[in-house]
C-alpha positions as CSV (number, residue, x, y, z in Angstrom):
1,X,-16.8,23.2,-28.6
2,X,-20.2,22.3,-28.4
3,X,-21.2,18.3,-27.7
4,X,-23.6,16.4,-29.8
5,X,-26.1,16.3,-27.1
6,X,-26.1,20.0,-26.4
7,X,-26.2,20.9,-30.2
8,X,-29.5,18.7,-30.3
9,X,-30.8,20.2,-27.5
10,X,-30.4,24.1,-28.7
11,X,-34.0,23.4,-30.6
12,X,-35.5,22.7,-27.3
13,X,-37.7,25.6,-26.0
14,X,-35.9,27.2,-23.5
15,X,-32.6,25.8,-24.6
16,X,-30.8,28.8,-25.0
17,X,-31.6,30.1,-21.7
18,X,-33.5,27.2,-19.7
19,X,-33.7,29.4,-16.2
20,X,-35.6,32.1,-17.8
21,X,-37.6,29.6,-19.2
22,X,-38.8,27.5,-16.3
23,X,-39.5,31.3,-14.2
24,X,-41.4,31.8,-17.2
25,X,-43.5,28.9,-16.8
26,X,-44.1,28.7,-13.5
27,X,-45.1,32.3,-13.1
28,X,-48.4,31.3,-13.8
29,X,-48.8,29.3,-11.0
30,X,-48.0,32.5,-8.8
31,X,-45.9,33.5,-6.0
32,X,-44.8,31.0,-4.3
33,X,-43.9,27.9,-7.2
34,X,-41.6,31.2,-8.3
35,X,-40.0,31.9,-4.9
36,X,-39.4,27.9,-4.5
37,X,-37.6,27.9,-8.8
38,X,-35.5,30.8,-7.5
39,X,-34.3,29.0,-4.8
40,X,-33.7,25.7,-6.7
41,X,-31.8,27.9,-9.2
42,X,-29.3,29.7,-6.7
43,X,-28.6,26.9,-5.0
44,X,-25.4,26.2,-7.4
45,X,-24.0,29.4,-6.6
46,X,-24.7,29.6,-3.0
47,X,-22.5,25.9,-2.9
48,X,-19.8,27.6,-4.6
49,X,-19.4,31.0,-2.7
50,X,-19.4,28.6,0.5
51,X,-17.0,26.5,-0.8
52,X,-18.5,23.5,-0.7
53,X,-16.9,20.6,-2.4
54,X,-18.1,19.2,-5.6
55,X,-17.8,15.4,-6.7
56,X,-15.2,13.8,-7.2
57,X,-13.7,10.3,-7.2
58,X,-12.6,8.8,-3.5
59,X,-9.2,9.0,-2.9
60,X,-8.9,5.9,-0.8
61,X,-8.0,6.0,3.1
62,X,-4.2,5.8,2.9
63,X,-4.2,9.1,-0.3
64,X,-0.4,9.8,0.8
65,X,2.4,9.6,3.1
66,X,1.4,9.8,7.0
67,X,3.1,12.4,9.5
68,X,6.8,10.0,10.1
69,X,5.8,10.0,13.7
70,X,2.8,7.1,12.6
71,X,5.1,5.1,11.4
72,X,7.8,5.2,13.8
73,X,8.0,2.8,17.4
74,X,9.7,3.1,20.4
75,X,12.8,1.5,19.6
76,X,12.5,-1.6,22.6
77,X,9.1,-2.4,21.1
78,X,10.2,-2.4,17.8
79,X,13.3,-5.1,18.3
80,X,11.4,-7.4,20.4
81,X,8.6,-7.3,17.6
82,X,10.9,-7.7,14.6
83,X,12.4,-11.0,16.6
84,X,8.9,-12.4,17.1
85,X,9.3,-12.8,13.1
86,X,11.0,-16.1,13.5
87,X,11.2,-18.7,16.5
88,X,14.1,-17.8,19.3
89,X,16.2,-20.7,17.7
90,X,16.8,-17.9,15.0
91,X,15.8,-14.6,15.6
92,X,17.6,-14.8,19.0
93,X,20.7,-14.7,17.1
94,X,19.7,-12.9,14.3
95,X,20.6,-9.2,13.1
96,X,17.6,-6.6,13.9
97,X,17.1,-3.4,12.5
98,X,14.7,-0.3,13.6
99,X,13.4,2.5,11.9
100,X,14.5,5.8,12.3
101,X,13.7,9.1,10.3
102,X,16.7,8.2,8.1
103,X,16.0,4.9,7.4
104,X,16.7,1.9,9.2
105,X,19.7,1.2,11.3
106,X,21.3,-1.9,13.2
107,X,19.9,-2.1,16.6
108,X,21.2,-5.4,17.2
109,X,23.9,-7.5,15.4
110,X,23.9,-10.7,15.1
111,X,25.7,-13.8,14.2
112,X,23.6,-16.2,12.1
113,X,23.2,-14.0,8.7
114,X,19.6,-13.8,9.6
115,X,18.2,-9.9,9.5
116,X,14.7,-9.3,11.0
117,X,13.3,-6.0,10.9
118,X,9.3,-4.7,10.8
119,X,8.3,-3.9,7.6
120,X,6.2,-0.8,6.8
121,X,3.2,-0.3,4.6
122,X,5.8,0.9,1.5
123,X,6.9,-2.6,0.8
124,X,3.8,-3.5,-1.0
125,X,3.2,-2.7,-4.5
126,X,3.0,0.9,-5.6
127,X,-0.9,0.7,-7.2
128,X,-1.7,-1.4,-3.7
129,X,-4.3,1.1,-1.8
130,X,-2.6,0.1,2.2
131,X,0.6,1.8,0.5
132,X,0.7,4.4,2.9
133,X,-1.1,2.8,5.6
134,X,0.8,4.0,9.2
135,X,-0.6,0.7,10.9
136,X,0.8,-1.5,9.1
137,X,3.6,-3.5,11.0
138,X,5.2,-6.7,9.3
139,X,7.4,-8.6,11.1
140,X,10.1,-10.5,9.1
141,X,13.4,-12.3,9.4
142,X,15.5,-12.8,6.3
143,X,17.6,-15.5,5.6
144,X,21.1,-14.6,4.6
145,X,20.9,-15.1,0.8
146,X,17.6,-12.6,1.1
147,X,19.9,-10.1,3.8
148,X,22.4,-9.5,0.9
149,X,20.2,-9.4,-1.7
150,X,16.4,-8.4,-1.5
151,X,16.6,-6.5,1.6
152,X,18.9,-3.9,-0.1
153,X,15.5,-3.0,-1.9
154,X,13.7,-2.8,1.0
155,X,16.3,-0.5,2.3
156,X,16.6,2.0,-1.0
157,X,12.8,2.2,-0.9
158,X,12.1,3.5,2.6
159,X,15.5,5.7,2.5
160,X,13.9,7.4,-0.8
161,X,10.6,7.7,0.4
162,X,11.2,9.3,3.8
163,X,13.9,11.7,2.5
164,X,10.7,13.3,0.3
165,X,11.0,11.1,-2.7
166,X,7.3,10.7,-4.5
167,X,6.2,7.0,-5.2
168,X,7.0,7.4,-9.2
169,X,10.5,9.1,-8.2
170,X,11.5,6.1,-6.3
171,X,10.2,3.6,-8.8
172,X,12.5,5.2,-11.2
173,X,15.3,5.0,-8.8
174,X,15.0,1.3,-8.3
175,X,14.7,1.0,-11.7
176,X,18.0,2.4,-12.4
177,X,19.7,1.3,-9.7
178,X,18.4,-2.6,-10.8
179,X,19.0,-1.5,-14.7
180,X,22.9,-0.4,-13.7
181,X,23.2,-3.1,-10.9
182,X,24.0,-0.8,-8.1
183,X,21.5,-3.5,-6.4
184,X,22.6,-6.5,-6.4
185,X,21.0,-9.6,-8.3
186,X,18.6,-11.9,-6.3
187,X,20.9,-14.7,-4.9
188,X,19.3,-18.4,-4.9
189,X,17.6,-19.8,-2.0
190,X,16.7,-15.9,-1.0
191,X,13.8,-16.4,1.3
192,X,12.1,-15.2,4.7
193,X,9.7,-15.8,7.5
194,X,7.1,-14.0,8.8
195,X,5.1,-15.9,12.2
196,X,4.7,-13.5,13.8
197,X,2.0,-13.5,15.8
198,X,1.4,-9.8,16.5
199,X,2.1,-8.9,12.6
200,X,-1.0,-6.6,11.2
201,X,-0.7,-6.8,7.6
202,X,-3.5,-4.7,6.5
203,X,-7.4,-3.0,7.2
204,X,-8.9,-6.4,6.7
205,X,-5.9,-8.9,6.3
206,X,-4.3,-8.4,9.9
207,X,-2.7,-11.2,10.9
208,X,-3.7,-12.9,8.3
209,X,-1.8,-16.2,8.6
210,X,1.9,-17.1,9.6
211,X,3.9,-17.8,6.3
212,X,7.3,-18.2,4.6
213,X,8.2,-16.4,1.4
214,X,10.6,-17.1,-1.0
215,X,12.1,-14.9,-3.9
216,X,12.4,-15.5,-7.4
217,X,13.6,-13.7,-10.0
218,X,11.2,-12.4,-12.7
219,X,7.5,-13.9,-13.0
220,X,8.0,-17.4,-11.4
221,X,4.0,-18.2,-10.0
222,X,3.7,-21.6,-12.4
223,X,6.8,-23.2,-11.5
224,X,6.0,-23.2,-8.3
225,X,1.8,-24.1,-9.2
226,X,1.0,-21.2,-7.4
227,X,-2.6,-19.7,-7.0
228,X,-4.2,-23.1,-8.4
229,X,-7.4,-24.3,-7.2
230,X,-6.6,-26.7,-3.9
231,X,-2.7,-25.6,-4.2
232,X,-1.4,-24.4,-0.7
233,X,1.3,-21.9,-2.5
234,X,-0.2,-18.4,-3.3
235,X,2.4,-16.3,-5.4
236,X,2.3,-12.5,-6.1
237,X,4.8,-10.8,-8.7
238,X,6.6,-7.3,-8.1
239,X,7.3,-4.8,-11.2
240,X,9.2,-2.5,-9.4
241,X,12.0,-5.1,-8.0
242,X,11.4,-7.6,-11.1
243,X,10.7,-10.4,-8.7
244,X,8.0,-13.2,-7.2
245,X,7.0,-13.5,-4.0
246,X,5.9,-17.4,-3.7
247,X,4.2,-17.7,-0.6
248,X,3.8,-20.9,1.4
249,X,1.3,-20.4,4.5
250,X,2.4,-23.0,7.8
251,X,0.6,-24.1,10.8
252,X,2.3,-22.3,13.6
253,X,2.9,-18.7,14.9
254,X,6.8,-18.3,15.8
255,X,5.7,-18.8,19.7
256,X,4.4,-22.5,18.8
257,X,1.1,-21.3,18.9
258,X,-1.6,-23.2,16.1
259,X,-2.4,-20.7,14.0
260,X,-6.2,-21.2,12.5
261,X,-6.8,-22.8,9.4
262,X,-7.1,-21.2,5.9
């Protein structure tokens, strides 16, 4: 089907067959404006029979999934990071768990409800472009309502994704699993902290700033005035697991350290 533009054109001289056209005019000016046209003209094909890649949007730096073995720490470094989540007056005592090819696994019980483990780049939101970003590393101790109940999601979602699902067939397996309650509902007071002072959270975020998050069913950001002009709560809301992150930045990393201002 022919557009608009190219029906309007087809009165055009040379419209029908616009190469022959401009050899035609140029062969006037002799030899070599001819020899240059020709060259102009092939230069489409030539690209092609090379191979050369045409245009096309930018994928982004993180496109897909990473070989497992970017994601993956030597277990040693990967338990004392997960503790630096949280002071020793909790982590020390707390549950930790590493990531393995299957998943994540205990490395360390514990004895205070507290879980902390390193989160990897496939706890953000699905449209978020570090999705599959290998350096991320986010430290984070859960408090025990959050261990029963939001970390389960954390734990679907990386046991999906690294035995092959794609991002939409994992969605759709939280979603059921949420829909028949196979996961179980968010339990009050569900929160966590993440101080750590070695977390790298993104590209450009990094460390960004030590904080405590709490999580609240369904879209929750005004109760808490979040995101306001002057408020010191920042609040973002998940689709997938149907909750609100409310985030409440603090002064210090877990090691005492003053972290810098906002």
């Amino acid at each position: 089907m022919k557009t608009h533009a190219s029906r309007g054109m087809l009165g055009e001289p040379g419209a029908r067959n616009p190469q022959r056209w401009v050899l035609g005019r140029l062969a006037a000016l002799g030899p070599a404006p001819i020899n240059v046209a020709l060259a102009i003209l092939a230069l489409p094909a030539i690209l092609a029979a090379a191979g050369a890649p045409r245009s096309r949007p930018a994928a982004g730096p993180y496109p897909a999934m990473a070989p497992l073995r970017e994601y993956l720490m030597p277990r040693p470094a990967e338990i004392a990071l997960a503790r630096s989540a949280a002071p020793p007056s909790i982590s020390a005592a707390a549950t930790v768990m590493v990531l393995t090819p299957r998943g994540y696994r205990t490395a360390a019980p514990g004895r205070n409800g507290f879980v902390c483990i390193v989160e990897r780049s496939w706890d953000a939101n699905l449209n978020e472009a570090k999705f599959w970003n290998p350096k991320i590393r986010g430290p984070v101790c859960y408090n025990p309502p959050a261990a029963k109940t939001f970390l389960p999601l954390v734990l679907m979602r990386t046991r999906l994704l690294l035995a092959g699902d794609s991002k939409p067939a994992m969605a759709r397996a939280v979603t059921a699993a949420l829909a028949a309650k196979t996961l179980p509902p968010l339990a009050p007071g569900a929160m966590c902290v993440m101080l750590s002072p070695r977390q790298f959270l993104g590209d450009h975020a990094q460390r960004w700033h030590p904080h405590l998050m709490v999580f609240v069913p369904g879209r929750a950001g005004h109760f808490w005035a979040a995101n306001r002009a002057g408020s010191p709560v920042l609040a973002s809301y998940d689709p997938l697991d149907r909750l609100t992150v409310v985030i409440i930045p603090v002064s210090r990393w877990s090691n005492g350290a003053p972290a810098p201002p906002l």
